[in-house]
Backbone as a chain_set.jsonl record, in Angstrom:
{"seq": "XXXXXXXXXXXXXXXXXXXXXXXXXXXXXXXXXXXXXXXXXXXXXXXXXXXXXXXXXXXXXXXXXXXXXXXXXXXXXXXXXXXXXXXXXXXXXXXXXXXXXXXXXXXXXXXXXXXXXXXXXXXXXXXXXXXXXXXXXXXXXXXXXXXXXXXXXXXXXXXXXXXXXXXXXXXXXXXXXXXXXXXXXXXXXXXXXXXXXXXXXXXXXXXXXX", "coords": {"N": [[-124.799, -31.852, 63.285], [-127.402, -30.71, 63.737], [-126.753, -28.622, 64.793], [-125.906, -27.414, 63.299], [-127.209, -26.516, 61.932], [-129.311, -25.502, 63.116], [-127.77, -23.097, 63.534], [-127.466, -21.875, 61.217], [-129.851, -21.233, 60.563], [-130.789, -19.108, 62.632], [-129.875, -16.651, 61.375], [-130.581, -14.175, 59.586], [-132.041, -13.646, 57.236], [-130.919, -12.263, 54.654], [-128.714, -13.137, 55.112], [-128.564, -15.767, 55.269], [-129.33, -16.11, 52.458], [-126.714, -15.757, 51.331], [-125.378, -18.125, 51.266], [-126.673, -19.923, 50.455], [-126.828, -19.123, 48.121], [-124.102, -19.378, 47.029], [-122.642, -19.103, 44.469], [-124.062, -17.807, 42.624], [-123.811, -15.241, 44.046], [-120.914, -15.42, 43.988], [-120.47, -14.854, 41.118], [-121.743, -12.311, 40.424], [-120.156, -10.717, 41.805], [-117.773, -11.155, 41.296], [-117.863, -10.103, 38.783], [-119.001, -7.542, 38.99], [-116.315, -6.347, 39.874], [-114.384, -7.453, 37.978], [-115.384, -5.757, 36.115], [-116.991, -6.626, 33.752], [-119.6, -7.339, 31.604], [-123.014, -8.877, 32.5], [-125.275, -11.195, 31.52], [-128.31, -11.286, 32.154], [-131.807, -13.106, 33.17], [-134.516, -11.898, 33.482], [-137.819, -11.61, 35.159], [-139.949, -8.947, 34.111], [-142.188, -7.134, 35.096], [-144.572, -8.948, 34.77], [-143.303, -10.546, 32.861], [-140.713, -12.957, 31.593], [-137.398, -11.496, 30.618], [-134.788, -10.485, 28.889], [-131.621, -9.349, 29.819], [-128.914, -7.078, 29.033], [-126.648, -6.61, 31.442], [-124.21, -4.036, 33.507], [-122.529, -4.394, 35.912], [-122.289, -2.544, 39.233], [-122.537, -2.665, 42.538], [-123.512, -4.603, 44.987], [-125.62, -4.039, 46.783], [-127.509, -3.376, 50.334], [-130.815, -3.374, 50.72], [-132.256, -0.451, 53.155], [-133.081, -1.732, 55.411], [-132.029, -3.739, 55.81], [-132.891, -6.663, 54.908], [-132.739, -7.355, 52.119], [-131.159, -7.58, 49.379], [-129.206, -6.528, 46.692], [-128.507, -6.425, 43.559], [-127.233, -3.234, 42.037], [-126.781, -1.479, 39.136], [-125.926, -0.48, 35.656], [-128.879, -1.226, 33.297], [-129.865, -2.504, 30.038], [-132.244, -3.308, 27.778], [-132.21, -6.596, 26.156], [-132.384, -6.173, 23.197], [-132.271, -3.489, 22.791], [-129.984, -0.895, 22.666], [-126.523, 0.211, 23.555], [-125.934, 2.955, 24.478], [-128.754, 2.831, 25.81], [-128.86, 2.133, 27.95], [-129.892, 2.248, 31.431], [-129.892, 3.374, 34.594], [-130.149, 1.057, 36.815], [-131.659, -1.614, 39.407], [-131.472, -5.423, 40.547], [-133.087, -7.838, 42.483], [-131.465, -9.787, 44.283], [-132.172, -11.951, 45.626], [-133.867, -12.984, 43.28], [-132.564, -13.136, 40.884], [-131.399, -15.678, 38.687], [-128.676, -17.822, 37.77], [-126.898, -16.258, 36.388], [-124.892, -15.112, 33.799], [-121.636, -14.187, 32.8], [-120.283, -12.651, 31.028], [-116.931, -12.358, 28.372], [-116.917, -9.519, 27.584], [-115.879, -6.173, 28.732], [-116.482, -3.337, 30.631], [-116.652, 0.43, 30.928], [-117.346, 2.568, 33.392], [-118.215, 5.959, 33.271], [-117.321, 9.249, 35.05], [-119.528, 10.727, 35.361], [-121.713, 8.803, 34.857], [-121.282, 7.49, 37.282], [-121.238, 8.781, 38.951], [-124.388, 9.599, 39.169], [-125.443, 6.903, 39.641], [-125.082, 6.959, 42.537], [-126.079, 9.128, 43.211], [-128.674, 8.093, 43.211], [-128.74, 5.859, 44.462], [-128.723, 7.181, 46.884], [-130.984, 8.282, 47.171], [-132.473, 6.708, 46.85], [-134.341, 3.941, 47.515], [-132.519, 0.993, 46.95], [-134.364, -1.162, 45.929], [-135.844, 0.107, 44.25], [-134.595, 1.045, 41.418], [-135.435, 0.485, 39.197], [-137.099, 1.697, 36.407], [-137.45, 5.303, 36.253], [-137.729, 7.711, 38.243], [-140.581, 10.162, 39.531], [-142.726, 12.479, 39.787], [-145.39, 11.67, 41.938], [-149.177, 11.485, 42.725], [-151.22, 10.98, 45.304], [-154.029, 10.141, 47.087], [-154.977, 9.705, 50.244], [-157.441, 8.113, 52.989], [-158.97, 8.492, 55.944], [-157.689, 6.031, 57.517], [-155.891, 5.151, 55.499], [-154.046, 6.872, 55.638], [-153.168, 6.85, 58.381], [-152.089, 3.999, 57.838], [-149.807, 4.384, 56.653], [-148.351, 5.89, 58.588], [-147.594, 3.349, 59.704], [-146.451, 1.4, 58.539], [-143.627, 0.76, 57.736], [-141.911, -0.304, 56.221], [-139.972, 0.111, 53.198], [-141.512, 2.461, 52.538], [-142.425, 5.08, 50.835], [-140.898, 8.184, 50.73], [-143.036, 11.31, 51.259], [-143.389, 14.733, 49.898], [-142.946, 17.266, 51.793], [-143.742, 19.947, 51.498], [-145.27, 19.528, 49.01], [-147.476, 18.263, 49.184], [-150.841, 17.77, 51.054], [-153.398, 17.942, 53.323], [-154.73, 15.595, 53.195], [-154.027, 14.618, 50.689], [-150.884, 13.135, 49.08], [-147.496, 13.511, 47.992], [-145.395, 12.283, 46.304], [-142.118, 11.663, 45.176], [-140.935, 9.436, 43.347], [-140.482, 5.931, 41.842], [-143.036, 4.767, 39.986], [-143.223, 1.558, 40.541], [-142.323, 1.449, 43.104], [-144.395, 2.794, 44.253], [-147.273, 1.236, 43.642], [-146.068, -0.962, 44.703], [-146.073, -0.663, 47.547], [-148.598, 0.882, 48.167], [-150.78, -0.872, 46.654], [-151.71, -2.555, 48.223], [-153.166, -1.374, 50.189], [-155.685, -0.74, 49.186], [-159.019, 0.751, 49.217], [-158.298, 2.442, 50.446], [-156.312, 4.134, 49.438], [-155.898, 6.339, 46.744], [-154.644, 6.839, 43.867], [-153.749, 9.282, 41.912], [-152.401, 10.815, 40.123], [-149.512, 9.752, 38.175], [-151.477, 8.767, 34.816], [-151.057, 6.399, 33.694], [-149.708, 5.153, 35.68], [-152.32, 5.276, 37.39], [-154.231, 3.977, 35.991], [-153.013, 1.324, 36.175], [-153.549, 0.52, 38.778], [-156.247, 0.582, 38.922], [-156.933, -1.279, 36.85], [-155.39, -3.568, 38.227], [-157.112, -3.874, 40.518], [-159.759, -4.637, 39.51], [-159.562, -6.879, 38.527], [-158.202, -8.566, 40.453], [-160.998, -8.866, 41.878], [-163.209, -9.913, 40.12], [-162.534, -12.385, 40.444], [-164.458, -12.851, 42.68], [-166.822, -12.137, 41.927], [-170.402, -12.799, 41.025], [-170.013, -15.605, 42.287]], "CA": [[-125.574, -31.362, 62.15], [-128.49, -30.331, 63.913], [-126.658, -27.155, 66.005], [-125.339, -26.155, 62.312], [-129.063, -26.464, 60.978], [-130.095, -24.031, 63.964], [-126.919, -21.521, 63.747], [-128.137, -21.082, 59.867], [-131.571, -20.545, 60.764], [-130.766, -18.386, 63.268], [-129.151, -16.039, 60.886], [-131.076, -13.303, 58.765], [-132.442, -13.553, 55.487], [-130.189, -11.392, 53.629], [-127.655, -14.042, 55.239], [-128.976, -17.107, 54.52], [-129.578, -16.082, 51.076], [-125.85, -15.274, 50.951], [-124.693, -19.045, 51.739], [-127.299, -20.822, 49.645], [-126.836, -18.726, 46.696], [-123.377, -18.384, 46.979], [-122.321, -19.113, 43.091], [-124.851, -16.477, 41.804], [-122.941, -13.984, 44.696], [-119.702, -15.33, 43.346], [-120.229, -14.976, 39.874], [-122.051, -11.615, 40.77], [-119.522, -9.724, 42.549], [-116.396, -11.524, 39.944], [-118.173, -9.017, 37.031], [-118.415, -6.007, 39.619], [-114.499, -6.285, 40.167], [-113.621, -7.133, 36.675], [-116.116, -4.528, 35.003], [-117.47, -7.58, 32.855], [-121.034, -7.295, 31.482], [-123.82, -9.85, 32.909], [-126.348, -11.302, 30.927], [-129.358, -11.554, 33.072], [-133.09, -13.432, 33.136], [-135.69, -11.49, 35.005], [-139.354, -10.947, 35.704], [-139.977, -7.258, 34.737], [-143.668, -6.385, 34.778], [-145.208, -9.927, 34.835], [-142.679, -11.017, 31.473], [-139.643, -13.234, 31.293], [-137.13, -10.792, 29.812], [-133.255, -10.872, 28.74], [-130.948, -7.622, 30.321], [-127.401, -6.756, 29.487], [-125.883, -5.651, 33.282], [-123.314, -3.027, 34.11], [-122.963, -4.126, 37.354], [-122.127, -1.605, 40.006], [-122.473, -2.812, 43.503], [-124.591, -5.454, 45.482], [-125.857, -3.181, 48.492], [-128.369, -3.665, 50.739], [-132.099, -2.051, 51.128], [-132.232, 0.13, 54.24], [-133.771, -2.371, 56.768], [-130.596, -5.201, 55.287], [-133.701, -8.057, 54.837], [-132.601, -8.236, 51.247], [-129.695, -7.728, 48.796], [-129.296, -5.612, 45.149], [-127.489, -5.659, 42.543], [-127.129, -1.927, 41.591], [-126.184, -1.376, 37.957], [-126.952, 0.441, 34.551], [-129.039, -1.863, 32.469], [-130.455, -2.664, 28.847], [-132.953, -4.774, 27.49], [-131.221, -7.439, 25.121], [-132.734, -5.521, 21.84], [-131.861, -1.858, 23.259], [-128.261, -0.568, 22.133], [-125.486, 0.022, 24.843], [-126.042, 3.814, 25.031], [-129.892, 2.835, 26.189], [-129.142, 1.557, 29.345], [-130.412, 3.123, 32.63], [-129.567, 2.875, 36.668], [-131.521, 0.004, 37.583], [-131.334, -2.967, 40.591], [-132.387, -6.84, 40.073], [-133.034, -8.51, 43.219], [-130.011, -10.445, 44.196], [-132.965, -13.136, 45.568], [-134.443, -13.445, 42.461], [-131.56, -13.574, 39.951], [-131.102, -17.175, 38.253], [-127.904, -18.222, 36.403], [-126.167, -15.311, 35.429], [-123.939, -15.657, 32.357], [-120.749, -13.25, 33.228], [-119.503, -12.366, 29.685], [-115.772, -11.539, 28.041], [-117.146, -7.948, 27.062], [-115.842, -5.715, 29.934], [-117.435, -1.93, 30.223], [-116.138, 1.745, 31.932], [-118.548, 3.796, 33.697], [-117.693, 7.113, 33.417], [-117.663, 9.628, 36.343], [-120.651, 10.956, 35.544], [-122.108, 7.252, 35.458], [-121.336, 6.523, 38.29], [-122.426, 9.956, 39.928], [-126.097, 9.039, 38.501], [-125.967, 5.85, 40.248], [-124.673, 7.301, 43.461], [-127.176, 9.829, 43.746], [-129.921, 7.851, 43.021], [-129.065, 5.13, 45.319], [-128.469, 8.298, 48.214], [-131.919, 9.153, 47.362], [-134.273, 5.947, 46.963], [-134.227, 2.188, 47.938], [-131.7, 0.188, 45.507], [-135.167, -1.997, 45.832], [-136.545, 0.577, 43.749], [-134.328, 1.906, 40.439], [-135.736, 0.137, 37.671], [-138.004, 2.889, 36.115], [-137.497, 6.505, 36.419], [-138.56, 8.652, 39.796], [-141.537, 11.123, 39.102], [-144.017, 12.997, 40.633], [-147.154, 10.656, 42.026], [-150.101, 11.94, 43.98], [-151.923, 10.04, 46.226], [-155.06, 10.645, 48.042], [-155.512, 9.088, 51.389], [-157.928, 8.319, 53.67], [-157.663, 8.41, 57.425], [-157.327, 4.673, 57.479], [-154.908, 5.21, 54.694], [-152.825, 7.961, 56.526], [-152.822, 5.565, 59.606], [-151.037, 2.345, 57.614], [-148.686, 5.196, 56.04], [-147.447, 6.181, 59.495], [-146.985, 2.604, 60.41], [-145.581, 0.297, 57.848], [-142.534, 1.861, 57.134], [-140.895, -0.956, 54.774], [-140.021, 0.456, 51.579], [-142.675, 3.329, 52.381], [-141.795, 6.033, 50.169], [-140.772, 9.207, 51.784], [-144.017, 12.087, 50.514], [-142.489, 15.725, 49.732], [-143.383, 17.917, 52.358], [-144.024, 21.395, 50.569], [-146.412, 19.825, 47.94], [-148.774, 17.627, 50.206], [-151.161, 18.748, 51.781], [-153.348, 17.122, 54.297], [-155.481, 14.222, 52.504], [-152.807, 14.17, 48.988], [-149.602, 13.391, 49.844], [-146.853, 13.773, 46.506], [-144.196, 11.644, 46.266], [-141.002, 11.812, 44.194], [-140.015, 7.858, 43.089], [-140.484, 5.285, 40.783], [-143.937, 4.081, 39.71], [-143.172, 0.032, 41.082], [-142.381, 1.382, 44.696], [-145.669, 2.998, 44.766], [-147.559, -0.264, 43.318], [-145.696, -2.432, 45.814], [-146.416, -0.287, 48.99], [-149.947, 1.158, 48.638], [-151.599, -1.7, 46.611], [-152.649, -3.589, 49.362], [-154.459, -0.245, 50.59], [-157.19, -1.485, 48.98], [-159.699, 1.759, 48.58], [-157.825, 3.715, 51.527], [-155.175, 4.558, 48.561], [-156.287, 6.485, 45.816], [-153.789, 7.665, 43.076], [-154.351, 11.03, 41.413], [-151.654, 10.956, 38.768], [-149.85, 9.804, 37.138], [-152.608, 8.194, 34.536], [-150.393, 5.202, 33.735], [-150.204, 4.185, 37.467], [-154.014, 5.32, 38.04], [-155.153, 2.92, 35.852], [-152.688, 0.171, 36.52], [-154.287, 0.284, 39.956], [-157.732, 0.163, 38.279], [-156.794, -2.997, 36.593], [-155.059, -4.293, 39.008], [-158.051, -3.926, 41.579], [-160.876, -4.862, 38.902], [-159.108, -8.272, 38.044], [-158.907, -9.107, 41.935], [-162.822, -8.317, 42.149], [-163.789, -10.611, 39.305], [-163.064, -13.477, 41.072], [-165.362, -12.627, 43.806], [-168.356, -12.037, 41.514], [-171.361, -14.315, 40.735], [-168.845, -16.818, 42.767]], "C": [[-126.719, -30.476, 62.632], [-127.994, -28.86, 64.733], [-126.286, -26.427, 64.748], [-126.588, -25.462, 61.433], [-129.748, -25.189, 61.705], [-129.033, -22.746, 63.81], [-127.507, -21.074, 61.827], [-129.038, -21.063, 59.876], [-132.102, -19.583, 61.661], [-130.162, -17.106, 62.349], [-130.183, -14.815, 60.205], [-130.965, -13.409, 57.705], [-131.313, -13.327, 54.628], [-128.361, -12.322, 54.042], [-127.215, -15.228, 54.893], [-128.763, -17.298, 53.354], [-127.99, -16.22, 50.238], [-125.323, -17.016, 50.377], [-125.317, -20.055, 50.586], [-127.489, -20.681, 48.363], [-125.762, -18.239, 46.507], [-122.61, -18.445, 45.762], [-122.67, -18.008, 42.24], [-123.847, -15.145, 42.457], [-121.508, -13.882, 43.992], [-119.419, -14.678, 42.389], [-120.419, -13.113, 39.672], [-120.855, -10.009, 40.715], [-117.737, -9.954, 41.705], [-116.673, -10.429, 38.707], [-118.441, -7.846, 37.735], [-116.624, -5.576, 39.624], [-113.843, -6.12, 39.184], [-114.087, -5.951, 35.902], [-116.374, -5.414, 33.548], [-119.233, -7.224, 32.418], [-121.816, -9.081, 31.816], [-125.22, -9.869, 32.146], [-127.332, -12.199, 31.563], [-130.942, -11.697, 32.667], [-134.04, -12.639, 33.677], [-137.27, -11.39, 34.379], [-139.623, -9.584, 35.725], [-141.577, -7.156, 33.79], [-144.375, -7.463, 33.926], [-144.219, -10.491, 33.571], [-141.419, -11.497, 31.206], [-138.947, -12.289, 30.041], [-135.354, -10.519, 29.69], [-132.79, -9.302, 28.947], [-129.503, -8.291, 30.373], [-127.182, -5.793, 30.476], [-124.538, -5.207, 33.187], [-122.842, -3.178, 35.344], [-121.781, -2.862, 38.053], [-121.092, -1.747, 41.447], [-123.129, -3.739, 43.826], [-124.498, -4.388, 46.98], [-127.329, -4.06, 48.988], [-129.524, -3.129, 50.765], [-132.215, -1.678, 52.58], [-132.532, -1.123, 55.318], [-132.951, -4.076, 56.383], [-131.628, -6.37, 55.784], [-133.178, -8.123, 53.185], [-131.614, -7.449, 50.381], [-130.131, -7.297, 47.272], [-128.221, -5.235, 44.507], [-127.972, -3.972, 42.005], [-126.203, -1.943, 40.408], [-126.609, -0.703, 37.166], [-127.131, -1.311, 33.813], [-129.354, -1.681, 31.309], [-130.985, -3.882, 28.408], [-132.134, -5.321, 26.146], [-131.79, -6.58, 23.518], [-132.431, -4.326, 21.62], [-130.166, -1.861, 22.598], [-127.771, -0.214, 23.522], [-125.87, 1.899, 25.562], [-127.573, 4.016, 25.255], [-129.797, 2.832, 27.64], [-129.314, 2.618, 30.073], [-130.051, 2.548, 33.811], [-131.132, 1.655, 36.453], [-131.068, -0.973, 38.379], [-131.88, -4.332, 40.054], [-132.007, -7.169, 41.707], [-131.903, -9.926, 43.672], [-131.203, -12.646, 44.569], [-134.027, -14.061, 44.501], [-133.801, -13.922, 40.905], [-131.31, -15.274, 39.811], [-130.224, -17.158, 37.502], [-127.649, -17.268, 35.518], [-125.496, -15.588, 34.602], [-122.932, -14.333, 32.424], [-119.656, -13.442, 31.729], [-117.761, -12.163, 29.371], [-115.841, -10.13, 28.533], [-116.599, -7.835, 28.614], [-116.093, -3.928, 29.106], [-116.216, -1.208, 31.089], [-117.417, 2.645, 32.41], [-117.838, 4.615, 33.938], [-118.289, 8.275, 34.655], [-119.317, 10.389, 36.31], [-121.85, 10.303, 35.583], [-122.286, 6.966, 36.552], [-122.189, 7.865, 39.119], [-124.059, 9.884, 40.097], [-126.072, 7.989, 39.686], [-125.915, 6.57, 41.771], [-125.898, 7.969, 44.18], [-128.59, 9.366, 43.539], [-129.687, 6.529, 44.483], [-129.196, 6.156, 47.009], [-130.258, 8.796, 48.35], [-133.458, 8.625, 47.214], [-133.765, 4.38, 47.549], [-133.249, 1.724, 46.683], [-132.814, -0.878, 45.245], [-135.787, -1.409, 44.571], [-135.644, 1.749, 42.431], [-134.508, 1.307, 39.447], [-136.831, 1.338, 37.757], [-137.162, 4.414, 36.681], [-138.207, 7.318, 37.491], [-139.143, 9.675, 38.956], [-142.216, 11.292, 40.505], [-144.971, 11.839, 40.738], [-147.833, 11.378, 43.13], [-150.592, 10.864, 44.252], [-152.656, 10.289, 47.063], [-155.362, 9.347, 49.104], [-156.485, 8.788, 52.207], [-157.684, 8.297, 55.228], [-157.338, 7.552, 57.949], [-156.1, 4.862, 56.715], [-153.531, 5.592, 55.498], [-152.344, 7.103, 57.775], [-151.63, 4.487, 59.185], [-149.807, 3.028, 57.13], [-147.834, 5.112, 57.179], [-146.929, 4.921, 60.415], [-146.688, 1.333, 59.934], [-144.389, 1.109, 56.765], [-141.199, 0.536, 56.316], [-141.396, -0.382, 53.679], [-141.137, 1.383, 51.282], [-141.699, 4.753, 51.665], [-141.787, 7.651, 50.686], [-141.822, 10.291, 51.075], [-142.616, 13.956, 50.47], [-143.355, 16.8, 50.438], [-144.134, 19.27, 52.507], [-144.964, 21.141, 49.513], [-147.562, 19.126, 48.384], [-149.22, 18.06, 50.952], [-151.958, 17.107, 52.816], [-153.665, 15.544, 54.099], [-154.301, 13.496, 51.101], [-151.641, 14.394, 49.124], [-148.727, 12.847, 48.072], [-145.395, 13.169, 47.036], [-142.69, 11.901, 44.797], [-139.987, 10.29, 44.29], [-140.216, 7.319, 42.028], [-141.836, 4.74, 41.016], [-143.878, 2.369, 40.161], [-143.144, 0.684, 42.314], [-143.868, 1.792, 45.242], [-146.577, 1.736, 44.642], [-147.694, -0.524, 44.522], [-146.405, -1.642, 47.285], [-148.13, -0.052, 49.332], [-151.05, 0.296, 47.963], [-152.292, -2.344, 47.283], [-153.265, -2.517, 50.087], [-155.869, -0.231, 50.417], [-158.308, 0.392, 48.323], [-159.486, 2.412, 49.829], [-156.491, 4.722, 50.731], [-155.54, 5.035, 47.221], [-155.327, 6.841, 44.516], [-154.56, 8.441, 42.367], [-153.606, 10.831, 40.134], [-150.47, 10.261, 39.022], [-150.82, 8.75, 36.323], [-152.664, 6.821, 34.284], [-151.037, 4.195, 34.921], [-151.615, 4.167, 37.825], [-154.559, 4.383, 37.406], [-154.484, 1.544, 35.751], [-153.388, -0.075, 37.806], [-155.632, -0.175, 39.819], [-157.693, -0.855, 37.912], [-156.742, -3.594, 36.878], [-156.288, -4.988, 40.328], [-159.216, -4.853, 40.691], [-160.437, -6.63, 38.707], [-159.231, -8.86, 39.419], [-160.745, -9.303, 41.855], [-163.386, -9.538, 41.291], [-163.446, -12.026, 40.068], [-163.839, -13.692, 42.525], [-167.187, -12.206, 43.175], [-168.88, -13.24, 40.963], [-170.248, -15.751, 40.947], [-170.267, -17.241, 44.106]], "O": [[-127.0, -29.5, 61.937], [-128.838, -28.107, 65.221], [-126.25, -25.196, 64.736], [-126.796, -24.486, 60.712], [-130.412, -24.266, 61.234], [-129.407, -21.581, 63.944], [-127.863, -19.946, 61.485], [-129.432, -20.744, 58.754], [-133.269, -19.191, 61.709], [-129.931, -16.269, 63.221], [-130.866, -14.696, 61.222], [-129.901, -13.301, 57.096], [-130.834, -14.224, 53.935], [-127.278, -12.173, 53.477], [-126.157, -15.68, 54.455], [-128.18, -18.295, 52.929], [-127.852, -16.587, 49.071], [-124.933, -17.155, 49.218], [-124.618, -20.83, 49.933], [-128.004, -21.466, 47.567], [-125.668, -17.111, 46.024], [-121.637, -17.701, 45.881], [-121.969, -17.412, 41.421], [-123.283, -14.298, 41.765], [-120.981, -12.859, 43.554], [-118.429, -13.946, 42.371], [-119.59, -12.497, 39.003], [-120.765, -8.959, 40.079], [-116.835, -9.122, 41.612], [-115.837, -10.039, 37.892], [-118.097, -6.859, 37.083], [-116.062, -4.514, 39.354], [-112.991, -5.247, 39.018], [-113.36, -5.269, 35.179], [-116.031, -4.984, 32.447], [-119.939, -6.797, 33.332], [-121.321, -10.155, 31.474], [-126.051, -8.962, 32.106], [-127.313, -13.43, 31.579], [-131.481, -10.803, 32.015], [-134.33, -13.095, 34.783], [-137.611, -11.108, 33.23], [-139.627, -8.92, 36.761], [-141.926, -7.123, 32.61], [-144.747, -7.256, 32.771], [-144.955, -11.405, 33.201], [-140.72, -10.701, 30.579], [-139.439, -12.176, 28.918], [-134.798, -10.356, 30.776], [-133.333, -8.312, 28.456], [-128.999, -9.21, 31.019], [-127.407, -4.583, 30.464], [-123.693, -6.005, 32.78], [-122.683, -2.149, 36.001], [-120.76, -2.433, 37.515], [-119.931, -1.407, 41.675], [-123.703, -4.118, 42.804], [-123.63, -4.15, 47.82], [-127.975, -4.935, 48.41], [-129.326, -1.919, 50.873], [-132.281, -2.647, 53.335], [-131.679, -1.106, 56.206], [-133.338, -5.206, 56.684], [-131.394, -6.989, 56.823], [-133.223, -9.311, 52.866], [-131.252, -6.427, 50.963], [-131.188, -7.652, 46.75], [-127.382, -4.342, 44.62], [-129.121, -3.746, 41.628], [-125.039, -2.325, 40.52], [-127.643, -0.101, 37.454], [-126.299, -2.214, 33.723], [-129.233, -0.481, 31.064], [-130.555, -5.031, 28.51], [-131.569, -4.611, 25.314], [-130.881, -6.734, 22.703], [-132.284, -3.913, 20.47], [-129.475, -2.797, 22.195], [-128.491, -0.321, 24.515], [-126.029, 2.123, 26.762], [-127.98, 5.15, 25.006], [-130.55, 3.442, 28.399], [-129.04, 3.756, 29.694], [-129.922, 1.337, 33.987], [-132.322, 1.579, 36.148], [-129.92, -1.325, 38.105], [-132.712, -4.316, 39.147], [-130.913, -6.865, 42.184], [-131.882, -10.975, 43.029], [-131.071, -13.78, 44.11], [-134.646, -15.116, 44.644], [-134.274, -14.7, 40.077], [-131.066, -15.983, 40.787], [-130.451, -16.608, 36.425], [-127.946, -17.228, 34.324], [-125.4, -16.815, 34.585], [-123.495, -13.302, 32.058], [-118.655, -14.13, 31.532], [-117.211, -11.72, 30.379], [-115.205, -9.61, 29.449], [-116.673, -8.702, 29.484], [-115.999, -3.472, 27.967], [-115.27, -1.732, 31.676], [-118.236, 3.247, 31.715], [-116.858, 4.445, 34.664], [-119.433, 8.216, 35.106], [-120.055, 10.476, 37.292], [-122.871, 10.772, 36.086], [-123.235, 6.298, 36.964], [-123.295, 7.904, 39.659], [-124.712, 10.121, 41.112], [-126.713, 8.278, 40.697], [-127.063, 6.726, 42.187], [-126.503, 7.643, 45.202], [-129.555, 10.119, 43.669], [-130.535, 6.443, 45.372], [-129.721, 5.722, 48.034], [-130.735, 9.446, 49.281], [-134.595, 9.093, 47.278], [-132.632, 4.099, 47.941], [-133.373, 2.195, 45.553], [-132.486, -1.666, 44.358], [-136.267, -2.211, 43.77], [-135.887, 2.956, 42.403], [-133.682, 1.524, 38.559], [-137.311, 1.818, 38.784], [-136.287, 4.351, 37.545], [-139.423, 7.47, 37.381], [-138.598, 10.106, 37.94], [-142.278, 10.731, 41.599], [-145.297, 11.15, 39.771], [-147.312, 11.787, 44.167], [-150.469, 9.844, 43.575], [-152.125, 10.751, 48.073], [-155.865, 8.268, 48.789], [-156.706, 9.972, 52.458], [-156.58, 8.14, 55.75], [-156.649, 7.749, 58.95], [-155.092, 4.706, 57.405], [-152.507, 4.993, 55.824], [-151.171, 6.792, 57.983], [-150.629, 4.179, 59.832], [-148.758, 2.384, 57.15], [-146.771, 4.493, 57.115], [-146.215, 5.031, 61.411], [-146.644, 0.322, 60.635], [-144.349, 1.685, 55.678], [-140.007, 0.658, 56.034], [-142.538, -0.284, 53.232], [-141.729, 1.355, 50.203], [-140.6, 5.195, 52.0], [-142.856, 8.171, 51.004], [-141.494, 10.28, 49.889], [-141.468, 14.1, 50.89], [-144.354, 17.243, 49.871], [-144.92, 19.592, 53.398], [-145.535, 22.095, 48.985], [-148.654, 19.442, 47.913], [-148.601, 18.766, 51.748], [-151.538, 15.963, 52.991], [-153.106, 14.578, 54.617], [-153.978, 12.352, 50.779], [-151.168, 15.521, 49.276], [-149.213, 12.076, 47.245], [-144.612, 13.551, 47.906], [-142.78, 12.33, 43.646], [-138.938, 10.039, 44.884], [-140.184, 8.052, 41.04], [-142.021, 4.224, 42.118], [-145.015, 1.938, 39.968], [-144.235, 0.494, 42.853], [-144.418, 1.358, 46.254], [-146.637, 1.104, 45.697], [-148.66, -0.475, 45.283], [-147.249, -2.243, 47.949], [-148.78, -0.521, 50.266], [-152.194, 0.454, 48.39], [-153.432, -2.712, 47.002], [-154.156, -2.981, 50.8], [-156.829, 0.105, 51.111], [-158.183, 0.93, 47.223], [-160.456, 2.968, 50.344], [-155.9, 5.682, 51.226], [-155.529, 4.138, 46.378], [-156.033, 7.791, 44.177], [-155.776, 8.351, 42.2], [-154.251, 10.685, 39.096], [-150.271, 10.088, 40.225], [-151.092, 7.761, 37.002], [-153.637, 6.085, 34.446], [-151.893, 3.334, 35.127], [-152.114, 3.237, 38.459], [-155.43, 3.76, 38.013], [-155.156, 0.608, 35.319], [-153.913, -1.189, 37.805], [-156.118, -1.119, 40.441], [-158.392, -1.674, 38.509], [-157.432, -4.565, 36.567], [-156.319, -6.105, 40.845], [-159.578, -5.871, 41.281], [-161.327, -7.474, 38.821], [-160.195, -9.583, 39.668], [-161.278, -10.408, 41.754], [-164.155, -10.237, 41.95], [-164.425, -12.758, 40.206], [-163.7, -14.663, 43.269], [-168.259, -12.064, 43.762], [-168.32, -14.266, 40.574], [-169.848, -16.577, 40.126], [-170.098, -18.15, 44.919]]}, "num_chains": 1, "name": "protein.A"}
């Protein structure tokens, strides 16, 4: 028991996860094959929330620590021609419900997905890719050039030396340069600038008259 306890702890995340969640994978990768729709729980933007899934694929994110369903979704109130490319964390999925209904993605469906997964993290297609600026400092620019999980690639032709312009989805920025703290400024868009504001000001308050 104890050499099988160390060969699965010797293993990698995105491996582990496979073995101990392997009903959800089952059930998962049974409604990729058939072209079944999945009616899925998640966490989107702090709010238990019900999504009919398309699924796709389960790929990996570049640096294979963790696992994604790739699909078009819709929120349970949305109509069928709402849905959009989006991923759910294969580690955070609970108790899928793998329906009758079965779907077709059409080639230009699937082309969408294709080129979006060719062109961002599958960590990162819920939401829509846009323009974001981002002003750095030279602390900033420093943690840029050396935490390269899920760092979002800047666009070379519109950044200059201090404001570097990205082309992704509003969550990847969030997740990466939040913990920047005030070496990460956002510029636009006004959404994200003042989710950051919020986000920072709510930290802060429990550090005053404390």
């Amino acid at each position: 028991i104890r050499s099988i306890i160390e060969e699965y702890c010797s293993l990698p995340f995105i491996k582990r996860e496979r073995i101990y969640r392997k009903d959800i994978y089952e059930t998962i990768e049974k409604a990729c094959a058939e072209k079944k729709i999945l009616k899925i729980k998640a966490n989107y933007y702090g709010k238990d929330q019900l999504f009919y899934v398309y699924p796709y694929k389960v790929i990996p994110d570049p640096f294979h620590t963790q696992a994604y369903l790739v699909c078009y979704s819709r929120k349970a109130e949305d109509e069928e021609k709402d849905k959009i490319v989006a991923s759910f964390s294969m580690a955070r999925i609970s108790s899928p419900t793998m329906l009758t209904k079965t779907f077709h993605l059409n080639k230009q469906e699937i082309n969408n997905i294709e080129t979006q997964i060719a062109n961002y993290s599958p960590a990162y297609l819920i939401g829509r890719p846009e323009q974001i600026y981002v002003r750095l400092t030279k602390k900033g620019k420093q943690s840029y050039q050396s935490r390269l999980y899920s760092r979002p690639e800047k666009i070379e032709s519109l950044s200059t030396d201090d404001v570097y312009v990205f082309d992704c989805t509003q969550q990847q920025i969030f997740n990466y340069f939040f913990s920047f703290g005030a070496d990460a400024e956002i510029i636009s868009p006004e959404y994200l600038r003042n989710r950051f504001k919020n986000a920072h000001e709510k930290a802060l308050k429990k550090y005053v008259n404390t």
